[in-house]
N, C-alpha and C positions, 0 to 999 in steps of 0.2 A: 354358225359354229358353236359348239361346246365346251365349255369349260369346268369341271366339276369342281367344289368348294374344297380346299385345301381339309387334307387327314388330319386328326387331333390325337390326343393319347385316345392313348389308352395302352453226308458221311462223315464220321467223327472227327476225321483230320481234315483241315483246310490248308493248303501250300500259300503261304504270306507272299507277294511280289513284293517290293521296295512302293508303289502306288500306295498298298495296303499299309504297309509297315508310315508311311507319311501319315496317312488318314488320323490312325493310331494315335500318332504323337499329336496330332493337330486337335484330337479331341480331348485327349487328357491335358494339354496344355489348358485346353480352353474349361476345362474342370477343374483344373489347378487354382485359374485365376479367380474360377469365383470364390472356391475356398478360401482364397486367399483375399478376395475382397474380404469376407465374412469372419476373418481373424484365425482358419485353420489351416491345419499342417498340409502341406500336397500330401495325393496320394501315388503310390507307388506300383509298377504295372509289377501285374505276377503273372507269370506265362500258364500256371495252370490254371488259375482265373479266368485269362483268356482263352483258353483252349475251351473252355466250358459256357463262354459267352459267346463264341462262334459256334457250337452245337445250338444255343438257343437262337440268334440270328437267322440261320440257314430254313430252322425249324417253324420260324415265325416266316419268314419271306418265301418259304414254298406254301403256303397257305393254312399252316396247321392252325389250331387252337389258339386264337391272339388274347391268350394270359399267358400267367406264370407258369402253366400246369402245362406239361407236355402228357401226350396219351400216346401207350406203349402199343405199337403197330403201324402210326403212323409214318411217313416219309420223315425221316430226321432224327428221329428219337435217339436223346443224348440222358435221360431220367427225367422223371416225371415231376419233381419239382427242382428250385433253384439248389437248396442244399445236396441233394442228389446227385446232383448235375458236378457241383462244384467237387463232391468226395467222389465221383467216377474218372475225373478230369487231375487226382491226384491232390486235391487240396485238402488237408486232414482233419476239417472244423466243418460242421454242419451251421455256423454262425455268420452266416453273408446276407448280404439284401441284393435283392435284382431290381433295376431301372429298365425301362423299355420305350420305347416311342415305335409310330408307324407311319409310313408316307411321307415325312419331311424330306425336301430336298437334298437338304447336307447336315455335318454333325451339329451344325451350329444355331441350325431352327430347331433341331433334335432336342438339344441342351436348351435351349429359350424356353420350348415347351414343355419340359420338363419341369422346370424352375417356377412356371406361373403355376403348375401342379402340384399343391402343398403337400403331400403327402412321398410323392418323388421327390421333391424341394426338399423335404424334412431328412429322408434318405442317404441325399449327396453330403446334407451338414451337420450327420450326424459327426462326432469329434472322434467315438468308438473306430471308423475304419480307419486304417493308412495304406493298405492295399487292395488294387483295381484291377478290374479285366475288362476289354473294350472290343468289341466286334459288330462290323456292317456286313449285309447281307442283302441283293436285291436293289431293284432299280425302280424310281416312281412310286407309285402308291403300293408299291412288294416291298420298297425298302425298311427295315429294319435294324434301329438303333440298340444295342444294349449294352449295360452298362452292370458289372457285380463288382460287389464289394465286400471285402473281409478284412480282418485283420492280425495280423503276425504272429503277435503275441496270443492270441487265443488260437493261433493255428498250433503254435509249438508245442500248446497244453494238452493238444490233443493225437498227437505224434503218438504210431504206436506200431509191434514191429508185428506187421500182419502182410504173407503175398499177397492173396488174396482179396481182392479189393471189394466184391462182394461182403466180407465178413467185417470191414472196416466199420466199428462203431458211428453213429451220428452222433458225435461227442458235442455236448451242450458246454463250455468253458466258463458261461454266466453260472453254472450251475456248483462250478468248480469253489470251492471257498477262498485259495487263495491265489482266481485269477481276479484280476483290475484290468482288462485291457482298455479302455478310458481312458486317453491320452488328456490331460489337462484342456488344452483351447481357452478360449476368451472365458468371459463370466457368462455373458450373455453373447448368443448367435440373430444375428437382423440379419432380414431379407425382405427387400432392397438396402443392401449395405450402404456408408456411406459414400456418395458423392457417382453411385452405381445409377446408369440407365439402362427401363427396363419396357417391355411392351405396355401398352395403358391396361387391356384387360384381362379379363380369365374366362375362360369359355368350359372346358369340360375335365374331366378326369374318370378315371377306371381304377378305385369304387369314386365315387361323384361324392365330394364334401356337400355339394349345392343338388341334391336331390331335386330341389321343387324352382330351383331357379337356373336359367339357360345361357347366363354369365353374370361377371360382377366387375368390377373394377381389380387393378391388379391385388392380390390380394399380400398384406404383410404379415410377417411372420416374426414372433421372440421365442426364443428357445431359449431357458434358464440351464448355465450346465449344471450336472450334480455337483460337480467335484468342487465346486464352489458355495454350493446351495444345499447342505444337507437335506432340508425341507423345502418344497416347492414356492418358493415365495407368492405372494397374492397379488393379483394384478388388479390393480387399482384404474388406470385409465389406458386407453389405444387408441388413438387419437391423428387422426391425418388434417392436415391442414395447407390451404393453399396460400399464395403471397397476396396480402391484402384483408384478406377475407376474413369477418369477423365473428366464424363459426366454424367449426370443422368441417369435413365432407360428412354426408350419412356414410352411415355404416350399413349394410345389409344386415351381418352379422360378427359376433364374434365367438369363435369355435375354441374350445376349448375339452381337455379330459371328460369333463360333463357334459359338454352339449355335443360333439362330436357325431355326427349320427351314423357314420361307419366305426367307431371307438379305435381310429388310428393312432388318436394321438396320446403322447402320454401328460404325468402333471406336471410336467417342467414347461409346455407350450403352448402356444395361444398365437391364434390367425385372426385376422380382421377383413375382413372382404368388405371395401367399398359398393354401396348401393349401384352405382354407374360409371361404366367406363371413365379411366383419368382422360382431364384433357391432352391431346397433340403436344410435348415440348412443355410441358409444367413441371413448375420445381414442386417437391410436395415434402414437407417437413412431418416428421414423425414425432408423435409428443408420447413418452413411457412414460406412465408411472406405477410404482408397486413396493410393494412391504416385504421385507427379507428381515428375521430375527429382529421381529419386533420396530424394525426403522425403515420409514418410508423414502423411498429415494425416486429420482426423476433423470431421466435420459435422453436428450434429442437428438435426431438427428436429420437428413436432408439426402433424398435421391431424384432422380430425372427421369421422366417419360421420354420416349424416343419422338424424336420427328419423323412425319410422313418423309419416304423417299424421295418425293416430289410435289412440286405447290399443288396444296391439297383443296380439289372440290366435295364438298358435303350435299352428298343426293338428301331428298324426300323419299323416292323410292315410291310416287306416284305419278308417272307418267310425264315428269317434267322435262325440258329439252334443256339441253348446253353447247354450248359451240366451245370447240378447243379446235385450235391448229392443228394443222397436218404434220407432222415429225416434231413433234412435242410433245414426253412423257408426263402423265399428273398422275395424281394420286387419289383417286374416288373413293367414299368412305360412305355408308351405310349405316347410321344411328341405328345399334340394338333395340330391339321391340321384344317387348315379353312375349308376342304372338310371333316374333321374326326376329329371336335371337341374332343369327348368322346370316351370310347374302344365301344359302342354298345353291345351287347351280346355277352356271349363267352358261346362256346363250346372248351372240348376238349375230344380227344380219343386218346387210349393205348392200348397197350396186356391185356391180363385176368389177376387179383390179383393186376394190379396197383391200387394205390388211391392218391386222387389230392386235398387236402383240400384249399380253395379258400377263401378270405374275404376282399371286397371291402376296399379301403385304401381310393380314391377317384374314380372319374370318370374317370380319365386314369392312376389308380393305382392298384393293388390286390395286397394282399400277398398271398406266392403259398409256399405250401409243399406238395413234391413228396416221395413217396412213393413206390415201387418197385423193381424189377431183375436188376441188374446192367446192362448195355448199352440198358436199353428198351427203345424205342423211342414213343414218344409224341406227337401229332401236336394237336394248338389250331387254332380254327379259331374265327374269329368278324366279328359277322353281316353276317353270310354263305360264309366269303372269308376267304382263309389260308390266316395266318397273322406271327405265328412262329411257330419253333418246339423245343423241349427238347429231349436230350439225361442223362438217369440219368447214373450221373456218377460209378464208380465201387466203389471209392474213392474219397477222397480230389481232389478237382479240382479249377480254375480259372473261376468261373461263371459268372465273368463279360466281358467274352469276348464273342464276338459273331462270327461266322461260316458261310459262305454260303453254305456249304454242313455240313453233321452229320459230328461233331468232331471224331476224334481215341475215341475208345472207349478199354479198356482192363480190362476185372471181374479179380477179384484178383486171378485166379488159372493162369492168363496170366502174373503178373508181374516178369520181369525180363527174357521174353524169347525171344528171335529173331523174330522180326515181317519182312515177307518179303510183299512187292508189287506187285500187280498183275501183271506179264510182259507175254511176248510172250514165253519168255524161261527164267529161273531159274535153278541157283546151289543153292544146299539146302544137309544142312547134313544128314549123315547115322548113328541112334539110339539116335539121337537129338531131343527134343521135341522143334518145331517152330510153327510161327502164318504165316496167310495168311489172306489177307484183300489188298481190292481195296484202292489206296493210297488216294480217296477223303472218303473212311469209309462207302462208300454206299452200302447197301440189296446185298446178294449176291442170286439167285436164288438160292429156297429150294429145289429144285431137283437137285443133281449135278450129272455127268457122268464121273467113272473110269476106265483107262486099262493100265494095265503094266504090263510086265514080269512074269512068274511064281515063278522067286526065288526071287522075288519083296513082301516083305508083307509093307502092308498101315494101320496105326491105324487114322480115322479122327476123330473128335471130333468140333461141331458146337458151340462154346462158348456163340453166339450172331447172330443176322440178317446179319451181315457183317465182322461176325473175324471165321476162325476156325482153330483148332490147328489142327497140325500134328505131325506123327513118319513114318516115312520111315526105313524100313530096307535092305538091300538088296550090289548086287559088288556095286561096284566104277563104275561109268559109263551109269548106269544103267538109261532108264526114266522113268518117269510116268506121264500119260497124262490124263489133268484136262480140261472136258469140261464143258463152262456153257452155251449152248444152242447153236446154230447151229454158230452164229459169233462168238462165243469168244472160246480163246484155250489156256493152255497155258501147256508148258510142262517141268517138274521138274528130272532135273538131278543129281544123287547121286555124291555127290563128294567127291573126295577121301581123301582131306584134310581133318584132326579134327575140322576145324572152318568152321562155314559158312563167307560169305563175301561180295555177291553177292544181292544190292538193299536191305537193311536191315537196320532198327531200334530198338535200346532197346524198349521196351513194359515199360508204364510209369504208 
């Protein structure tokens, strides 16, 4: 089965149901709050905002053009860029910024992923907007988040008494002398605010801050406001720091007005991209420092990496085995590689009646629940290479350990009985129920070949691909000879002692 690698960024009336209208509030709430982490005002919905964000939704989730720019003839077409869009829809300020995502689940991966996206990140906290327009469109990898924003005060400056909406000026307000629409906010805007958890990394964006690189750790962001800061103050250090640790993390980079290589940003802000994904559940302390009129000042602060959804195994992602229980969720994670950013697509395959329920955590995350016969074996591959395998366990096991070959495997009619190893020659007891399996735990061939003695009786029993029990009865002395294909041989002698002893482990 298939699993493709979770989406990243990058008619004019619609009829609201009460479904829809929830959505709505669930998403601006959840917009609210981070504003509201980050020291600024909520914003506030405008219904023609929204009317012009449900034109671009509809227009992105039927397949059109997934930017900003709609093209006039296609299915959907509401105007061809977001200001357009917004003064056809009745909004009377060509002054709005558009947010977008694509393929997230729900609002709330929508918004996640937005916010590791500096440049959408910088968008939502800008302090200029107070009002929002919010619309979903589309289901699965069609779905489409968007998100416009404008603001009031620069809408009213641009009020003008025209029918015709064709002839409606694209009225600039910045351009106006005495608009300010720049609502005060904080001195300074952080992101990771305080005491905020947030995913560990950053994987892509549409335009790409990281051009040459295919993630980074999450990345933080200072945004100085004007209205506090006539001149751009100078940043002096950005600095992340873990508990303990007697150096900061590396930095990949730090992006700024001048180094910017899309020139999104302006000179009030400054990003820091971590070298390497954060750790799983780390507090990570933020150290500012910078010079505003001439005096240098220092700021710290403290946010949290999120925990895996579930106790987390860490693949290699070269062919290693792990045994996890049967109806027990984990959390498998794939360490970024500069040649192997993301996991890419997975497949995996099993015996008949397994089931493998899958759900992207992130781009080198799933959470996985197996499903199955006890020691049925698993291999997934990424992007058409094996990458790991699964052995479901019979029982409770250590799933965080990982195997180069299949782990022991023993279904519960096997515990507590004598496991021997495959050897050239074996003592093995008489009317004893014992296991037999190759000591790395590997496929035994399904056709096996017996001969022994006539007053030799043999009860076999195949538990699994590589265990199977036995009973032997028969003298003292007696062998029985186990072929499994033309090289291999091994041959099993009754012995006269009550215990076995010879190359054996308890079955666990």
């Amino acid at each position: 089965m298939r699993v493709a690698r979770p989406l990243l960024l990058g008619t004019f009336l619609v009829l609201w149901c009460p479904s829809l209208w929830a959505q709505e509030a669930t998403a601006i709430e959840s917009l609210n709050r981070i504003r509201s982490s980050a020291g600024l005002a909520p914003l506030w919905v405008d219904p023609r905002l929204t009317l012009a964000a449900q034109g671009q939704a509809l227009y992105l989730s039927q397949g059109g053009r997934k930017d900003h720019r709609q093209e006039q003839g296609e299915p959907g077409f509401t105007g061809e860029t977001p200001s357009r869009r917004a003064l056809n829809a009745g909004w009377s300020s060509s002054l709005v910024a558009e947010n977008f995502s694509l393929g997230q689940a729900n609002g709330q991966a929508s918004l996640s992923d937005l916010m590791a996206a500096i440049y959408h990140r910088l968008a939502f906290l800008d302090p200029q907007w107070d009002r929002v327009g919010w619309a979903k469109a589309g289901e699965g990898d069609s779905a489409s988040y968007v998100y416009l924003l404008g603001n009031a005060r620069a809408a009213s400056l641009c009020l003008v008494d025209k029918a015709d909406l064709d002839l409606l000026p694209e009225c600039l307000p910045a351009k106006v002398p005495e608009a300010d629409p720049r609502p005060q906010g904080p001195a300074r805007i952080l992101w990771p605010a305080e005491g905020v958890s947030v995913p560990p990394a950053f994987f892509e964006e549409t335009p790409d801050p990281l051009p040459d690189r295919g993630y980074s750790g999450y990345p933080v962001s200072v945004s100085f406001n004007p209205a506090f800061y006539p001149e751009p103050p100078k940043l002096l250090a950005l600095e992340l720091w873990l508990p303990g640790e007697k150096q900061p993390l590396e930095l990949l980079r730090i992006l700024s007005n001048k180094t910017d290589p899309q020139h999104r940003l302006d000179r009030y802000s400054h990003v820091a991209f971590p070298a390497e994904r954060l750790p799983w559940g780390a507090a990570v302390e933020v150290r500012l420092r910078f010079e505003a009129e001439g005096k240098k000042q220092e700021s710290r602060w403290n946010f949290m990496i999120q925990e895996p959804k579930h106790p987390l195994v860490t693949l290699q992602g070269q062919g290693e085995w792990l045994a996890l229980p049967s109806g027990q969720p984990f959390s498998l994670y794939l360490p970024p590689r500069q040649g192997q950013p993301t996991f890419g697509d997975l497949e995996w395959e099993g015996p008949e009646g397994t089931k493998a329920q899958l759900e992207w955590e992130d781009p080198n995350s799933f959470s996985l629940l197996l499903e199955g016969a006890a020691c049925s074996q698993v291999s997934f591959s990424v992007s058409g290479q094996p990458r790991f395998q699964v052995q479901i366990l019979g029982g409770s096991g250590d799933a965080t350990r990982l195997f180069p070959v299949a782990p022991p495997c023993y279904p519960p009619e096997a515990q507590g009985k004598p496991v021997y190893w495959l050897r050239t020659r074996l003592e093995v007891p008489r009317g004893t129920v014992f296991l037999l399996q190759r000591k790395d735990g590997s496929p035994l061939p399904p056709e096996l070949s017996w001969s022994f003695d006539p007053l030799v009786e043999v009860e076999v029993k195949r538990l699994s691909e590589g265990l199977l029990s036995l009973v032997l009865y028969g003298p003292a002395g007696k062998e029985v000879k186990l072929s499994l294909g033309e090289a291999e041989e091994v041959k099993l002698r009754l012995s006269g002692r009550p215990e076995s002893f010879d190359f054996w482990v308890p079955a666990h």
